[in-house]
Wavefront OBJ file of the C-alpha trace (Angstrom):
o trace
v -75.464 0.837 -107.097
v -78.427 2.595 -106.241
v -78.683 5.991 -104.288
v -80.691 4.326 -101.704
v -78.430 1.624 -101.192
v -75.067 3.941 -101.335
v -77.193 5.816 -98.267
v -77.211 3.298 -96.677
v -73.324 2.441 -96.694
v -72.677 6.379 -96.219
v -74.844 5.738 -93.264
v -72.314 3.052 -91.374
v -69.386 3.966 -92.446
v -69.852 7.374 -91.261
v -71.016 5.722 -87.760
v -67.851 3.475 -87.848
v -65.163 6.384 -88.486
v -67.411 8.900 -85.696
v -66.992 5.473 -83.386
v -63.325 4.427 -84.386
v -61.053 6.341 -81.623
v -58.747 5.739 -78.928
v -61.215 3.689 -76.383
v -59.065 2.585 -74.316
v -59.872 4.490 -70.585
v -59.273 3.380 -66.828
v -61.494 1.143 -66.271
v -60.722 -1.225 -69.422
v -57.269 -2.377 -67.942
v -58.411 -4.245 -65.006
v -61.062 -5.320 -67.178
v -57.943 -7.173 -69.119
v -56.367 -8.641 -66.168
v -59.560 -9.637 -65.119
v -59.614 -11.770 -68.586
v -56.013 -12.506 -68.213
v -56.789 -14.145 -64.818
v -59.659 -16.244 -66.024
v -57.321 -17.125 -68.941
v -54.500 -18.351 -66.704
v -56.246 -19.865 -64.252
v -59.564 -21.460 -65.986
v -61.833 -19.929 -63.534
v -63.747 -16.775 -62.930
v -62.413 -15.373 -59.421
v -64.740 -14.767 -56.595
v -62.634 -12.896 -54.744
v -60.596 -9.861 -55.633
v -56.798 -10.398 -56.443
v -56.337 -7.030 -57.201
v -56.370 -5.073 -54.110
v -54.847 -4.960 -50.353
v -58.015 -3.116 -48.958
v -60.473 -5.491 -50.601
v -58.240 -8.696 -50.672
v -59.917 -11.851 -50.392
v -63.405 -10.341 -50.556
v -66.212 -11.751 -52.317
v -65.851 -10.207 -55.976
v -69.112 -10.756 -58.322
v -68.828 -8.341 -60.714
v -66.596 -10.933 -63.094
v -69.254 -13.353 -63.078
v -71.410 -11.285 -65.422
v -68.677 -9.635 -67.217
v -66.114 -12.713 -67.792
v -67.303 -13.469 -71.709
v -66.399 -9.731 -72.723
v -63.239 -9.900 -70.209
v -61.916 -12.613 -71.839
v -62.726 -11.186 -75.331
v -60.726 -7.815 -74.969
v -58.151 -9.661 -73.542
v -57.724 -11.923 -76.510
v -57.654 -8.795 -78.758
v -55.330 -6.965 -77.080
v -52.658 -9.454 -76.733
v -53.257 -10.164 -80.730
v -54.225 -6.564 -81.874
v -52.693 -4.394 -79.250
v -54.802 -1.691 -78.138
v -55.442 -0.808 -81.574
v -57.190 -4.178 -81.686
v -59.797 -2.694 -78.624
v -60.333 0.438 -80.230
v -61.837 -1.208 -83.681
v -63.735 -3.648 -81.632
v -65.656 -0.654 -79.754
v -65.842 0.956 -83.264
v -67.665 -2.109 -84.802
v -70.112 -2.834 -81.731
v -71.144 0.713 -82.018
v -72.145 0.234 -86.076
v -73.575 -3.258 -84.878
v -75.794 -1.376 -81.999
v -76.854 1.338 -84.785
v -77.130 -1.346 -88.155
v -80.677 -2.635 -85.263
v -81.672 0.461 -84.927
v -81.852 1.028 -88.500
v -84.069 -2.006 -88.262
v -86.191 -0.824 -86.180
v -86.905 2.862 -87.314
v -90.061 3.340 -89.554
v -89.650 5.987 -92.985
v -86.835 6.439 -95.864
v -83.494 6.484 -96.121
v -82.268 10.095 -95.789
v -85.000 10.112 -92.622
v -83.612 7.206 -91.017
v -79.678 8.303 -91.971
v -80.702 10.957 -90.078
v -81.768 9.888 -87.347
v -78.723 7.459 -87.044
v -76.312 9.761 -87.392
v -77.558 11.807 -84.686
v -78.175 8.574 -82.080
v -74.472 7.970 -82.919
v -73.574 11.465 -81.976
v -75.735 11.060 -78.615
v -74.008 8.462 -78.038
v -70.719 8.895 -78.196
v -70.191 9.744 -73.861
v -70.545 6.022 -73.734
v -68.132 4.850 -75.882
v -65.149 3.387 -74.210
v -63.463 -0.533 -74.465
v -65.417 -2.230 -71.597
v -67.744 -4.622 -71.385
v -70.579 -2.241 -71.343
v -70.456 -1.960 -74.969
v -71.961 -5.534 -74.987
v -74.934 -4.225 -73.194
v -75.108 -1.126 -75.721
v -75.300 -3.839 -78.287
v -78.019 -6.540 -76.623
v -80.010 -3.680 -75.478
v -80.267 -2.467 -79.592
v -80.958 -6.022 -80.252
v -83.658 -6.363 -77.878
v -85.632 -3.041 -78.906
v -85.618 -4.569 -82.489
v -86.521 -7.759 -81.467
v -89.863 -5.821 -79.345
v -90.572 -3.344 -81.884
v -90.872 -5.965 -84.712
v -93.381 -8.087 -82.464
v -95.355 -4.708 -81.375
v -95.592 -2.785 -84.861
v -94.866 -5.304 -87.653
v -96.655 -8.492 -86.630
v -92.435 -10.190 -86.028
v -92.684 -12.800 -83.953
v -89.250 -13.557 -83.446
v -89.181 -13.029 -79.199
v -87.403 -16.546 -78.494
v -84.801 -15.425 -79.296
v -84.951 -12.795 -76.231
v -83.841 -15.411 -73.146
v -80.883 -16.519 -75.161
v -79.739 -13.037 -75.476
v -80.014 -12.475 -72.254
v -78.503 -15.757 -70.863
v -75.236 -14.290 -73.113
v -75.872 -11.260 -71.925
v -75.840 -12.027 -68.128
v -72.641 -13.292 -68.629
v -71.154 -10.494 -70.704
v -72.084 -6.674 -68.751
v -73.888 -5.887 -65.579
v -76.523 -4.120 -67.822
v -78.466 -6.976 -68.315
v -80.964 -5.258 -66.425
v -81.716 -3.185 -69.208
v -83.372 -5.768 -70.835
v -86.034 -6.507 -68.227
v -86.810 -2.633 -68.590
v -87.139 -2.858 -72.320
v -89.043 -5.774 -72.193
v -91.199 -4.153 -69.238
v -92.013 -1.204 -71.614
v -93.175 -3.329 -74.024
v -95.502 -5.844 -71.320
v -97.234 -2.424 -69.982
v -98.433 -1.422 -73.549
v -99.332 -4.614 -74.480
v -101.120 -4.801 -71.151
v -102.599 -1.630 -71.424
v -104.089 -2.449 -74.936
v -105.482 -5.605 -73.228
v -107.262 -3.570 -70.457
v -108.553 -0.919 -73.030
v -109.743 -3.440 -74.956
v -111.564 -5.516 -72.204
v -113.374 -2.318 -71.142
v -114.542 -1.136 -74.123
v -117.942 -2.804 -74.878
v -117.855 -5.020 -77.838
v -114.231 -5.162 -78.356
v -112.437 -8.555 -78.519
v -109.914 -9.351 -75.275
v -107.114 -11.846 -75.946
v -104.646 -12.599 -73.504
v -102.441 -14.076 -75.558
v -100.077 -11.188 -76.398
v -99.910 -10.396 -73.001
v -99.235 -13.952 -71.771
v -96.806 -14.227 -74.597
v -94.693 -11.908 -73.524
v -95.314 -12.441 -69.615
v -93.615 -16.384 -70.526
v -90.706 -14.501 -72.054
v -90.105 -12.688 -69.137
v -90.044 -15.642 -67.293
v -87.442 -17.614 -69.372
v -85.458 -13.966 -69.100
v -85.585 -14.323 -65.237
v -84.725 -17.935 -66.044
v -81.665 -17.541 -68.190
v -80.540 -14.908 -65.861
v -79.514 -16.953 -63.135
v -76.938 -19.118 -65.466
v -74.179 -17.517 -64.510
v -71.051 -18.289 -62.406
v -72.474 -16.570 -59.055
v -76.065 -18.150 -60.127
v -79.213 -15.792 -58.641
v -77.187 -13.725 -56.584
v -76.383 -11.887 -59.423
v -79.515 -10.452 -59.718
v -78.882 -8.158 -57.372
v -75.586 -6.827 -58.008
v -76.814 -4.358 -60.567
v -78.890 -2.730 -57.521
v -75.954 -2.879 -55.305
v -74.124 -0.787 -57.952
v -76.600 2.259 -58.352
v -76.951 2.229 -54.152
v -73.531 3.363 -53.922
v -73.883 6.769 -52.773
v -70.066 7.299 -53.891
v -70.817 6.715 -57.594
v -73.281 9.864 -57.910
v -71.024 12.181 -55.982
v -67.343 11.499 -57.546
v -67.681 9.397 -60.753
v -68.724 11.842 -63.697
v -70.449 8.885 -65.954
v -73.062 8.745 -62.964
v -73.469 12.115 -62.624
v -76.285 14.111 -64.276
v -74.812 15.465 -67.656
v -73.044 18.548 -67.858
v -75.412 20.799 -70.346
v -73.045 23.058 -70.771
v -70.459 20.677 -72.214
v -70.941 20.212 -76.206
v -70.773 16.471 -75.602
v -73.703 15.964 -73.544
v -76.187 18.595 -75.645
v -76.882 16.016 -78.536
v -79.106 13.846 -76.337
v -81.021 17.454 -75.847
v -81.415 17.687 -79.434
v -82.608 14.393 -79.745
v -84.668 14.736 -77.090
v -86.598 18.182 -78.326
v -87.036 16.568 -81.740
v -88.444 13.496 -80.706
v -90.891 15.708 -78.806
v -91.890 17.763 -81.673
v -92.108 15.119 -84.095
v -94.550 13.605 -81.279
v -96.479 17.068 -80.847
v -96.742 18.032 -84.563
v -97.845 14.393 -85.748
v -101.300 13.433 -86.490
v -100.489 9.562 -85.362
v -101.724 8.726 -81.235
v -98.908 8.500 -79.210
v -98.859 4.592 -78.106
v -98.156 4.049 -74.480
v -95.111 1.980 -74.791
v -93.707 5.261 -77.440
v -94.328 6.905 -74.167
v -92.470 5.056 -71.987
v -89.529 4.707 -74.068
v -88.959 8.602 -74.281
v -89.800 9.957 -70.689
v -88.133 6.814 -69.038
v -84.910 6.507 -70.547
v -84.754 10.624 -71.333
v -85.197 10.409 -66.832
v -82.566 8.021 -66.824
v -80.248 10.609 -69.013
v -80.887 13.193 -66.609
v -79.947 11.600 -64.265
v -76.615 9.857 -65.429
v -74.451 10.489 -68.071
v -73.810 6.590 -68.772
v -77.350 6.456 -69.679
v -77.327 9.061 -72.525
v -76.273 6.198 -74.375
v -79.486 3.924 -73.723
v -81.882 7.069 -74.678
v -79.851 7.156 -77.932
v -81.681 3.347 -78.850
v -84.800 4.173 -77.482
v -85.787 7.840 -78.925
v -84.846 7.195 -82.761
v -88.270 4.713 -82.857
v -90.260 7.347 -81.761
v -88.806 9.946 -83.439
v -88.811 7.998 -86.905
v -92.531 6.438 -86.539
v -94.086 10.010 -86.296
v -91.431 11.999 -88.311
v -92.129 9.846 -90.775
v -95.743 10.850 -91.288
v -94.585 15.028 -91.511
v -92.059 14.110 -93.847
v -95.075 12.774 -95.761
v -97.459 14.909 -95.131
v -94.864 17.901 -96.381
v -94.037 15.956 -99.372
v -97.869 15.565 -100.408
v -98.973 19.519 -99.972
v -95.430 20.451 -101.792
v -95.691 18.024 -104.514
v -92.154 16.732 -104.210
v -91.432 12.902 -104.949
v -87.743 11.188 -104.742
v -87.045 9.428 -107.168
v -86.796 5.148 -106.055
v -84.997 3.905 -109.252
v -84.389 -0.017 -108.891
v -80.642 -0.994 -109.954
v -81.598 -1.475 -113.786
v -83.565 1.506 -113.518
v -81.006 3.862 -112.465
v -78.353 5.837 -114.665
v -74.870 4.392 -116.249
v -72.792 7.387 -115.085
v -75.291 7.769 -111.997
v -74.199 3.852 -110.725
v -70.422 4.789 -111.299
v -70.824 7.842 -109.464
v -72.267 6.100 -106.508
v -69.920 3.216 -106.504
v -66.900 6.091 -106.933
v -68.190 7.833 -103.577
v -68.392 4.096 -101.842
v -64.935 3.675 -102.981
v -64.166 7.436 -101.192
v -65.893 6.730 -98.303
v -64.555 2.918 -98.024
v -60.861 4.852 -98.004
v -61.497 7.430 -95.376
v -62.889 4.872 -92.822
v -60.421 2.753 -93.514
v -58.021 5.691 -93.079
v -60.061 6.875 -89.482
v -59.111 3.110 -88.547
v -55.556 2.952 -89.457
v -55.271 6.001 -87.868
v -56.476 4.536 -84.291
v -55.018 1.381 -85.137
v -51.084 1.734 -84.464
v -49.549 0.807 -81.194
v -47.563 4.242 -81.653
v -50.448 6.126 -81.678
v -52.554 4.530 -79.209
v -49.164 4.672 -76.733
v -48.250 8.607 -77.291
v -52.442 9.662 -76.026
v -52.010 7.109 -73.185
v -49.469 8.321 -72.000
v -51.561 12.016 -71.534
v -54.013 10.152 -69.754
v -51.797 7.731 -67.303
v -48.415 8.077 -65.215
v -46.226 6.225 -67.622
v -42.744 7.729 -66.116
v -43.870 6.898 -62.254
v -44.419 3.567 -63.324
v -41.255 3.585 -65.145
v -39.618 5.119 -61.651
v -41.218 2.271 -59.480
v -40.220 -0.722 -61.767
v -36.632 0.377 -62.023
v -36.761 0.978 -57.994
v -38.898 -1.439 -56.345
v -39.634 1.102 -53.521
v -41.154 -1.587 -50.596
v -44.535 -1.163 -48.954
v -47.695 -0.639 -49.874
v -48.823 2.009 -52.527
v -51.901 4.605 -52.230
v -52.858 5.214 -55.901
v -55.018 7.871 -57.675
v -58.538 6.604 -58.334
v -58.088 7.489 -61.837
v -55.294 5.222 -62.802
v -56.285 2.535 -60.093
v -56.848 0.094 -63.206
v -53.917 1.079 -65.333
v -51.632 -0.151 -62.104
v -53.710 -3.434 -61.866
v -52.934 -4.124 -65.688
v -48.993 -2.279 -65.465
v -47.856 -2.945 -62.082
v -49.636 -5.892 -60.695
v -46.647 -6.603 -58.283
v -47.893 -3.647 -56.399
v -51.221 -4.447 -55.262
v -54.180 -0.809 -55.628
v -55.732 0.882 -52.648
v -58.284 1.693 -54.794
v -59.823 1.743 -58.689
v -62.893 1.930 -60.526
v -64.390 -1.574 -59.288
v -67.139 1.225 -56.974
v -69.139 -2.014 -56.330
v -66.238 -3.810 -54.591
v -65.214 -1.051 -52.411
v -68.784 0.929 -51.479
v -68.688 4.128 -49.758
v -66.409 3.364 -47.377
v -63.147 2.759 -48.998
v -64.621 5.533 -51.561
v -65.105 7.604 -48.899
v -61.982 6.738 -46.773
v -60.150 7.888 -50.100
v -61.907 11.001 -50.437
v -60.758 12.546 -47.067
v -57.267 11.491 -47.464
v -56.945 13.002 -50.776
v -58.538 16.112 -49.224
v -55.940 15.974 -46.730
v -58.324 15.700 -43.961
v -56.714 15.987 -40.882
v -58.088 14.249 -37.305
v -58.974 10.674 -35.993
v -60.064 9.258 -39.853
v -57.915 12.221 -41.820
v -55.087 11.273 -44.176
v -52.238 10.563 -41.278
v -54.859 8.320 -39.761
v -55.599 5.834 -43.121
v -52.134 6.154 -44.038
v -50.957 4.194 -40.902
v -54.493 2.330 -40.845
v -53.078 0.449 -44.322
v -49.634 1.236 -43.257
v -49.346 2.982 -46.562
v -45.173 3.535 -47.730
v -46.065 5.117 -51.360
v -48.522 7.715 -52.780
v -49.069 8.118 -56.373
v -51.372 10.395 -57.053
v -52.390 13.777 -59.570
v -50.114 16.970 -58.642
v -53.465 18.587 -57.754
v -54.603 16.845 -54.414
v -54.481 19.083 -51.565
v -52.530 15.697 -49.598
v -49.552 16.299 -52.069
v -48.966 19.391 -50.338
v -49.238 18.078 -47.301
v -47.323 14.889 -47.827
v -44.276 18.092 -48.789
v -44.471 19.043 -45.116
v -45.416 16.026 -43.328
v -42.088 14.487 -41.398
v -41.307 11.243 -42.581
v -42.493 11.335 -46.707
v -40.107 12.417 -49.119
v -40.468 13.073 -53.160
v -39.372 10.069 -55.283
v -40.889 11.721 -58.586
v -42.663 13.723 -59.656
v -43.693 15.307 -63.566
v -46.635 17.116 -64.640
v -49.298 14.077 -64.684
v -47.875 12.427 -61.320
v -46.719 12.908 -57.835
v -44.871 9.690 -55.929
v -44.470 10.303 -52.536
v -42.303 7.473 -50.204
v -41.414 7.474 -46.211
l 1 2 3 4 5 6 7 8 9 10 11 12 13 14 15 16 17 18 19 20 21 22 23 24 25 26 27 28 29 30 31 32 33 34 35 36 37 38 39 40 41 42 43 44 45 46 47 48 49 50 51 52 53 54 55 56 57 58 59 60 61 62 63 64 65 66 67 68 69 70 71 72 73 74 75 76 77 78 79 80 81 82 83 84 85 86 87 88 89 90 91 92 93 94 95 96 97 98 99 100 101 102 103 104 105 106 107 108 109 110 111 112 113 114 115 116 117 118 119 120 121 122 123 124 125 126 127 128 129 130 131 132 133 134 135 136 137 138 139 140 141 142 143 144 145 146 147 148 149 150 151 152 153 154 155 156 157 158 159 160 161 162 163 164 165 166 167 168 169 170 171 172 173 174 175 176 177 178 179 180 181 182 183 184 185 186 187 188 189 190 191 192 193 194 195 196 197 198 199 200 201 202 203 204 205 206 207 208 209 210 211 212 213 214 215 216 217 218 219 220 221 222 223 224 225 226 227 228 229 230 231 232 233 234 235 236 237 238 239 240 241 242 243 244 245 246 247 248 249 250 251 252 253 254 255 256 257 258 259 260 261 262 263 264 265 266 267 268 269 270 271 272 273 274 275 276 277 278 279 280 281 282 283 284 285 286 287 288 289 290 291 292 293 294 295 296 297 298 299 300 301 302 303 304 305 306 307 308 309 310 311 312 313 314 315 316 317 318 319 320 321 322 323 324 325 326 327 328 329 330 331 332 333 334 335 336 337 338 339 340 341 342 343 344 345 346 347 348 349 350 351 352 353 354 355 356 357 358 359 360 361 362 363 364 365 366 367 368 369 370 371 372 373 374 375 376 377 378 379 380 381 382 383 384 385 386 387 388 389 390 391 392 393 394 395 396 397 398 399 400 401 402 403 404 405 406 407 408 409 410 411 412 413 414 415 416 417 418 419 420 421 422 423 424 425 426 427 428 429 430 431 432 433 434 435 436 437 438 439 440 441 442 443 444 445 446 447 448 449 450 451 452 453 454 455 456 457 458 459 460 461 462 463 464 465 466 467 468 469 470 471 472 473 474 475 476 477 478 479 480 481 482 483 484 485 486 487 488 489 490
């Protein structure tokens, strides 16, 4: 084996074991009833089944997220949540192995550069279907970037991805930006070209890529709500409720280590840009200040400036790295496989073998039902469940945002107030929730929604300014309570 090639494994298996962890968060379990409910019934619903505040209300969100639905549900009644945590693990090397693709320079340059998109990353990683979209968005930057820079003509494949896509993540969206990024330069090159006098002016790039845009559009409306679902990725980012309460659509947190790779990233790619002799291209352009402005302004999107930097960072990087390497006189060495050392080819395949065992160790360490059971049960109220299935308490439960979805998967006989499906219940269920948790008192304060739903149960975190005022209030009375979980009945 040959030191490039062992870089290259080095490379992904060090992405896999960063990426193989616990996954598993709120959100993913009504993603798996959602895929147990298509499952049992043959159908994607269309209303929600999941709620009392939202029953019977036209649902779309499963329509372009049923494929991946059903998918972790599948693995998790084979694998166990073990089974979820593995799959995020290898979507994230998939998303990375076309990036690698797509990055221009040698191997220790574009390790590099992987390991650090990885790192950026990593706020994103979580079992739900928006790991699909992580994936098809890598895809569809190499697909672009080997049609703009290295003559690839392989965009047909584009409107098949996205008619799987469509029906896999909301974030489908994200391919009409990439491929928008990539129409503008082309179209820009086009106009350039036109006005300068005695340059040749083909359409034909630009009209390519204008009739794959089209059959994008096209494949985007197969879906189980059809057209309409177009539009649900706008609804989503209009709810006023996501930017003010959900941290993955808030603007990043700088001072949290987690968030300041994407800074890093950012500040090299800039410098590589500024300190390179090579033209910034327009679509180079586009790629850094758009998705760094979607970073800013979410954390979710951290994730999506992780695929599009490393191009840009690795195109002009590339061209210091060789520049340095002329003026210093310093050559690595590119042995073929015959070329290369005896005892140098067992050392390399010795350190694969090393490496092979601590991924595989990282996995089996993420893998067990034990382990997977003993953090979940830091994150969600295992013994209130436990209380309420051994009671059966009547009436109708107000639940914690937070663990909304881990009741839909746990408890399904007790239908949520609320969870994380923002885009089913807007800002006014959102907001309804906020003031009672606040204990807002008044016509709309907590009293008020409490009878409105003619709530009997609140489960929520000990920290809620309501839980003290549920201890007062006349009628409620403590049915259990430990550090993680209050349940209040009347």
């Amino acid at each position: 084996m040959t030191t490039r090639k062992l870089m290259l494994a080095l490379t992904f298996l060090a992405v896999f074991a960063l990426a193989a962890r616990v996954s598993i968060d709120n959100d993913t379990w009504w993603h798996l009833q959602t895929g147990r409910w298509i499952v049992e019934h043959g159908a994607v619903p269309k209303t929600d089944p999941f709620s009392y505040t939202r029953a019977g209300e036209p649902w779309k969100t499963p329509s372009v997220n049923w494929l991946v639905d059903v998918t972790l549900y599948l693995l998790y009644q084979i694998l166990g949540p073990g089974g979820l945590n593995l799959w995020v693990a290898a979507m994230v090397t998939l998303a990375m192995l076309f990036v690698w693709l797509t990055l221009s320079g040698g191997e220790y340059l574009r390790a590099f550069v992987i390991v650090l998109a990885t790192v950026v990353s990593a706020v994103y990683w979580a079992a739900r279907p928006y790991m699909a979209t992580f994936v098809f968005a890598a895809i569809t930057l190499w697909l672009l970037e080997g049609y703009r820079w290295r003559g690839k003509d392989r965009l047909w494949w584009l409107p098949l991805l996205m008619l799987v896509w469509v029906n896999s993540h909301g974030g489908f969206v994200i391919g009409f930006l990439l491929w928008g990024v990539y129409f503008a330069g082309e179209l820009l090159d086009w106009l350039n070209a036109r006005w300068r006098r005695g340059a040749e002016a083909s359409l034909s790039r630009v009209g390519r890529l204008a009739l794959i845009g089209a059959l994008m559009l096209v494949a985007a409306t197969l879906n189980p709500s059809g057209p309409s679902a177009l539009t649900l990725p706008f609804e989503t980012v209009s709810i006023g409720a996501l930017r003010k309460g959900i941290e993955e659509w808030q603007s990043p947190d700088f001072h949290e280590l987690a968030a300041q790779p994407f800074l890093w990233l950012l500040l090299l790619t800039l410098a590589a840009v500024g300190f390179s002799k090579r033209r910034l291209a327009f679509t180079d352009f586009l790629l850094v200040t758009g998705f760094a402005y979607m970073g800013f302004l979410a954390g979710r999107n951290l994730a999506l400036f992780a695929l599009a930097a490393p191009p840009v960072l690795a195109r002009h990087a590339d061209l210091l790295v060789a520049e340095f390497m002329e003026r210093t006189g310093i050559q690595l060495p590119r042995r073929t496989a015959q070329e290369t050392p005896t005892w140098q080819r067992a050392l390399n395949w010795a350190i694969l073998v090393l490496l092979v065992a601590v991924a595989a160790l990282r996995a089996g360490h993420v893998y067990p039902a034990e382990a997977n059971r003993a953090i979940l049960d830091e994150q969600f109220p295992a013994g209130a469940l436990a209380a309420l299935k051994d009671e059966r308490p009547p009436g109708r439960l107000l639940n914690s945002y937070n663990w909304g979805g881990y009741l839909i998967w746990e408890l399904p006989e007790y239908p949520v107030y609320v969870d994380g499906r923002t885009d089913l219940y807007g800002d006014e269920l959102v907001g309804e929730w906020m003031r009672f948790v606040g204990a807002e008192e008044g016509q709309d304060g907590w009293e008020a929604i409490a009878d409105k739903w003619d709530v009997r149960l609140v489960l929520l975190e000990p920290s809620w300014p309501v839980v003290a005022a549920l201890a007062e209030a006349e009628g409620w009375q403590l049915l259990y309570q430990d550090e993680l979980a209050v349940l209040y009945g009347r």
